[in-house]
C-alpha positions as CSV (number, residue, x, y, z in Angstrom):
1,X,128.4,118.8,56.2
2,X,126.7,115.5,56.5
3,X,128.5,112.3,55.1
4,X,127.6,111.4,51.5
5,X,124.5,110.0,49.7
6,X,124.8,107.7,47.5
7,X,123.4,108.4,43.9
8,X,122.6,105.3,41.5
9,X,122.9,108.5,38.9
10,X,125.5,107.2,35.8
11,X,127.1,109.5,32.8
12,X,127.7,107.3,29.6
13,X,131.1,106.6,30.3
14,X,129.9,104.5,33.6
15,X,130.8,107.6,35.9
16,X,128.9,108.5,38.9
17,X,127.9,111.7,40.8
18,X,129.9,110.4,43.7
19,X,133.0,109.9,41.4
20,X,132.8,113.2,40.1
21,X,132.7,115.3,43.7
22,X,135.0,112.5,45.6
23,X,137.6,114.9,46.1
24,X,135.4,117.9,47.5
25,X,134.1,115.3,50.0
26,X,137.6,114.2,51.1
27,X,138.1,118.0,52.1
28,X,135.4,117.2,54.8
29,X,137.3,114.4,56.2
30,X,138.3,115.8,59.3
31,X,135.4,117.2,60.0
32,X,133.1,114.3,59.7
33,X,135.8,111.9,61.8
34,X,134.7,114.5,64.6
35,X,131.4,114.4,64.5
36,X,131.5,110.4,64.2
37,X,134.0,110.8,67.2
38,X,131.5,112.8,69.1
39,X,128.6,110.4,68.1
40,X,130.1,107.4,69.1
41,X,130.5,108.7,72.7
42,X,126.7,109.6,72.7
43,X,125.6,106.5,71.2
44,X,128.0,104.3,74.0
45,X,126.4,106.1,76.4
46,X,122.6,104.8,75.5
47,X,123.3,101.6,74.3
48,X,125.9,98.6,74.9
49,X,127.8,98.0,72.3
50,X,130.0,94.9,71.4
51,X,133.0,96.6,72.8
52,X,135.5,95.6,69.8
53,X,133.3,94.3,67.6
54,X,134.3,93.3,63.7
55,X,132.2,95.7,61.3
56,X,131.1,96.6,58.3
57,X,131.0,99.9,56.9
58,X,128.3,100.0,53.8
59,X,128.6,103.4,51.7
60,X,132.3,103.7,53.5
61,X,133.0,106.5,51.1
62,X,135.8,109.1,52.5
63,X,136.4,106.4,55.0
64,X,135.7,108.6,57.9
65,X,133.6,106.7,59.9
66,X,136.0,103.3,59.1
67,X,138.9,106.1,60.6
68,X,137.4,106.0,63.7
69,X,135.6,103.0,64.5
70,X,139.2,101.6,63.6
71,X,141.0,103.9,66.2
72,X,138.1,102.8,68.6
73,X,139.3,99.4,68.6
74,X,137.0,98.1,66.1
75,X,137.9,95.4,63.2
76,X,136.5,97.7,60.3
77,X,135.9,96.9,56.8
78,X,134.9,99.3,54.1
79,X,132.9,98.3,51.2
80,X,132.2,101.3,48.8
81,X,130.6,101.4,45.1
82,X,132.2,104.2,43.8
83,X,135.8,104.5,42.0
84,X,135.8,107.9,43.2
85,X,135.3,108.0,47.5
86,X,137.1,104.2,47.2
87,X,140.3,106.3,45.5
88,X,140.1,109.2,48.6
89,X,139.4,106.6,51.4
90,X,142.7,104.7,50.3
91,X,144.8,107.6,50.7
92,X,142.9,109.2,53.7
93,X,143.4,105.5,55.4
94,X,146.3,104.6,53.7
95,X,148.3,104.1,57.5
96,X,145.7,102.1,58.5
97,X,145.4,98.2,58.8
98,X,141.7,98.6,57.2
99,X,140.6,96.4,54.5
100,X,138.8,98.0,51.6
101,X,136.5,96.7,48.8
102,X,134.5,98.1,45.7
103,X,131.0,96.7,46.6
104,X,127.5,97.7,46.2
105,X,125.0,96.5,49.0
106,X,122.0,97.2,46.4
107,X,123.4,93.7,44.5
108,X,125.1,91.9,47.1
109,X,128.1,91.6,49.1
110,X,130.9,89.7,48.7
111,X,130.8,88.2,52.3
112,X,129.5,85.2,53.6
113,X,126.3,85.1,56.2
114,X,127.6,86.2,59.5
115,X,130.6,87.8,58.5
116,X,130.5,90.4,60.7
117,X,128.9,91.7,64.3
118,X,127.7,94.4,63.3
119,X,127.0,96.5,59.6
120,X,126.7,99.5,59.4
121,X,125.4,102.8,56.7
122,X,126.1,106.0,57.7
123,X,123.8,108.4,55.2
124,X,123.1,105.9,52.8
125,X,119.4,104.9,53.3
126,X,118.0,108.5,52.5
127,X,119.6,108.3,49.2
128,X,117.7,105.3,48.3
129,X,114.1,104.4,47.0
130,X,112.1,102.4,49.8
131,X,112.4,99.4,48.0
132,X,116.2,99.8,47.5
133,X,116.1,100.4,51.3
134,X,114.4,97.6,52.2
135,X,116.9,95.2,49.8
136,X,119.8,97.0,51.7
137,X,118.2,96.2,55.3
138,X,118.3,92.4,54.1
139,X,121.5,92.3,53.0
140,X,122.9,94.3,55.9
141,X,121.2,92.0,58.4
142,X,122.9,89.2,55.8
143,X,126.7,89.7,56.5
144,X,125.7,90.8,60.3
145,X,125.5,88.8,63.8
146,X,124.9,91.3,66.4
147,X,123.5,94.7,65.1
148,X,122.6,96.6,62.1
149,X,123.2,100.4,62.9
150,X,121.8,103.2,60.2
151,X,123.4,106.3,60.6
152,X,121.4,109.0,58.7
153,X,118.7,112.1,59.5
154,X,115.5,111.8,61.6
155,X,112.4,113.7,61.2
156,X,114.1,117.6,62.2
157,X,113.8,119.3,59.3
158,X,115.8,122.3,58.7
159,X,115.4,124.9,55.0
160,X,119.6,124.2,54.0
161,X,119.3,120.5,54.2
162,X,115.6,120.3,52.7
163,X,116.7,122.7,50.0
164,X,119.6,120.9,49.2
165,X,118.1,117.3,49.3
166,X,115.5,119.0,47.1
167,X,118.5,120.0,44.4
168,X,120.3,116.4,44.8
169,X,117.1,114.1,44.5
170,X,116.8,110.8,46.3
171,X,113.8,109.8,48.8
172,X,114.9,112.0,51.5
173,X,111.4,113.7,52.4
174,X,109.9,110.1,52.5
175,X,113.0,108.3,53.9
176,X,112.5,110.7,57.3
177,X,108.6,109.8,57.4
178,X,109.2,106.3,57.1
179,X,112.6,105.4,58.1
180,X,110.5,104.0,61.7
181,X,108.2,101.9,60.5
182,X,110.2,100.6,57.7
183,X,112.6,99.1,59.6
184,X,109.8,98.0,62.4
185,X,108.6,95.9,59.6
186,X,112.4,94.3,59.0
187,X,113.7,93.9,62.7
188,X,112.4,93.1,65.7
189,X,114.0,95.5,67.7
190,X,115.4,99.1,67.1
191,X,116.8,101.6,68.7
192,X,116.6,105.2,68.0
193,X,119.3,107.3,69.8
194,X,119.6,111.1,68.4
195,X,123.2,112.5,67.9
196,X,122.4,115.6,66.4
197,X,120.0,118.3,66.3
198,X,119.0,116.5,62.6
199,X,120.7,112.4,62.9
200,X,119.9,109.8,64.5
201,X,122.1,106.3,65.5
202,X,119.0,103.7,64.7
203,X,120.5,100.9,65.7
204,X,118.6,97.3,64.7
205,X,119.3,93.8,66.5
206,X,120.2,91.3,63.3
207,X,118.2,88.6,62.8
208,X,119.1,85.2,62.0
């Protein structure tokens, strides 16, 4: 099971999808903390990384990827919109020296330029419109030094995930047809470095 997307999607008491299935996604934890595991070691072998860089984790929500980045040496920070995956990322990190804050990237966070070397969004951007993406490219590149790094699907399609990006909504279909150029037209350099048989590590150098 992929990491979450993100869902500007509100009930009238201020609620969010992501609040309401939180606690099914924490049952994934473990799971996706392998796969990140697994990634990391793909994604180290293709491209040098700051070796323990300070980060930012945009969308943290379970706090997977924050888990291991963190036990990778990293200085991780999770930043996370929802009541919901902020409640199961405290307990799931709860042993963890990792700092934790109820942000939304789409309206800016609450860190000065430069703050980190590198932001990340792990399944985040598919979620989004193209011209929420593009806001969340800025501000990413905002708070970050060295690298912005999007973690989400490339152009392999496969029926399950089509079918069930069909049933959640979001951009997904244009997301994978654009994702490229879109951030071509942000950064001047990227990176694309497959992990999966349907994600992709596109990792962007930050620019000042």
């Amino acid at each position: 099971m992929e990491q979450k997307k993100k869902s500007r999607t509100t009930d009238d008491r201020g609620i969010t999808l992501f609040d309401r299935i939180a606690p099914m996604y924490g049952l994934f934890f473990k799971y996706q903390t392998r796969r990140y595991k697994s990634d990391l070691e793909k994604v180290k072998q293709e491209f040098p990384l700051p070796v323990y860089p300070t980060a930012l984790d945009v969308g943290c929500g379970t706090g997977a990827l924050c888990f291991v980045l963190h036990n990778a040496g990293w200085k991780i920070t999770g930043a996370e919109p929802s009541r919901g995956m902020l409640g199961v990322a405290t307990k799931r990190l709860a042993k963890k020296e990792i700092p934790l804050v109820r942000a939304d990237v789409l309206t800016g966070l609450p860190f000065p330029d430069h703050s980190f070397d590198v932001s990340l969004a792990s399944f985040v951007a598919h979620g989004l419109n193209a011209q929420q993406r593009i806001a969340m490219y800025q501000e990413m590149n905002r708070v970050a030094k060295g690298y912005v790094i999007l973690i989400d699907y490339n152009q392999n399609r496969s029926f399950i995930t089509d079918m069930a990006e069909t049933l959640e909504g979001g951009d997904y279909f244009n997301f994978i047809k654009q994702i490229e150029p879109e951030l071509k037209e942000v950064f001047d350099q990227v990176d694309i470095i497959p992990t999966g048989s349907r994600s992709s590590w596109y990792v962007c150098r930050a620019i000042s």
